[in-house]
C-alpha positions as CSV (number, residue, x, y, z in Angstrom):
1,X,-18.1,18.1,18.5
2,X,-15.9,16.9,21.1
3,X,-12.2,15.5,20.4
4,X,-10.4,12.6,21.4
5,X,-8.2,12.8,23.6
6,X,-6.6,9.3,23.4
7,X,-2.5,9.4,22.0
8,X,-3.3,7.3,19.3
9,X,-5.7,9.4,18.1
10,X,-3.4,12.5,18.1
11,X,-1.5,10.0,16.0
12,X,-4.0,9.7,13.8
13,X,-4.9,13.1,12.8
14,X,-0.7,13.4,12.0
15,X,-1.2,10.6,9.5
16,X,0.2,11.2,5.9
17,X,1.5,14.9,7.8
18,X,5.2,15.8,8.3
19,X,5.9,15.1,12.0
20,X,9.4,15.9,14.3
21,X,10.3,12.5,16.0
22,X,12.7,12.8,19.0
23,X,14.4,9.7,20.2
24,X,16.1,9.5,23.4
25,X,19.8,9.1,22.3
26,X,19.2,12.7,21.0
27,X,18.2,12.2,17.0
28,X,15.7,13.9,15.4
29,X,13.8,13.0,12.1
30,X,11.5,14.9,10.0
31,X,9.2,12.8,7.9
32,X,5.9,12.1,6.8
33,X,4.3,9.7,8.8
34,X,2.7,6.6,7.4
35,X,2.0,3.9,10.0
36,X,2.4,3.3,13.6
37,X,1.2,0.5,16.0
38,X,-0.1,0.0,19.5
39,X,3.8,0.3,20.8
40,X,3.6,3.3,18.5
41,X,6.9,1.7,16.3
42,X,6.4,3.9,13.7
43,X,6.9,4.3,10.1
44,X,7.9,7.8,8.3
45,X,8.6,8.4,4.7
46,X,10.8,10.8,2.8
47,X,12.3,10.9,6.2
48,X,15.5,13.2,6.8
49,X,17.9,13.1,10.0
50,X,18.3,16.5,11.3
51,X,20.8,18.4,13.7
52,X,20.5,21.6,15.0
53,X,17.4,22.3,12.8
54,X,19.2,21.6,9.7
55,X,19.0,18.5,7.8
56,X,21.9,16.0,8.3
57,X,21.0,12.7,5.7
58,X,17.8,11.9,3.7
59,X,16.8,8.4,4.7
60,X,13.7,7.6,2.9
61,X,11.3,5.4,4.2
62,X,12.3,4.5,8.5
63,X,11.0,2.5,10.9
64,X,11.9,4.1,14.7
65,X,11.0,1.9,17.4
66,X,8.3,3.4,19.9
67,X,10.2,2.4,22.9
68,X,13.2,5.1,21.7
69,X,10.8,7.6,21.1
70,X,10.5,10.6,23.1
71,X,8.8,13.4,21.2
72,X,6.3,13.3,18.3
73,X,5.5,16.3,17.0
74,X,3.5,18.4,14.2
75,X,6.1,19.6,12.0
């Protein structure tokens, strides 16, 4: 079976999964990710803000805007 190879469907097989999000100004969240879109805005629940690895704030449901994103990661 071959795999995509497309971004969104990376994104796919991370839905309902914890993911790292990196945005440019620096932030980090860890949540589990719900939704995203073509501009890959993105929606994460029981998010948290982290810093240095450890968690900062629990946020709850976000919406991060794809244009600030840098990093999406596998938790």
């Amino acid at each position: 079976m071959v795999e995509e190879a497309r971004p969104l469907d990376a994104l796919n097989r991370a839905r309902n999964k914890r993911v790292i999000v990196e945005l440019k100004n620096g932030k980090q969240f860890v949540g589990n990710l719900k939704a995203f879109d073509i501009h890959i805005n993105i929606v994460l629940e029981n998010a948290e803000e982290q810093e240095g690895g450890e968690t900062k704030r629990k946020l709850g449901v976000v919406f991060l805007r794809g244009d600030t994103i840098i990093l999406i990661s596998p938790e």
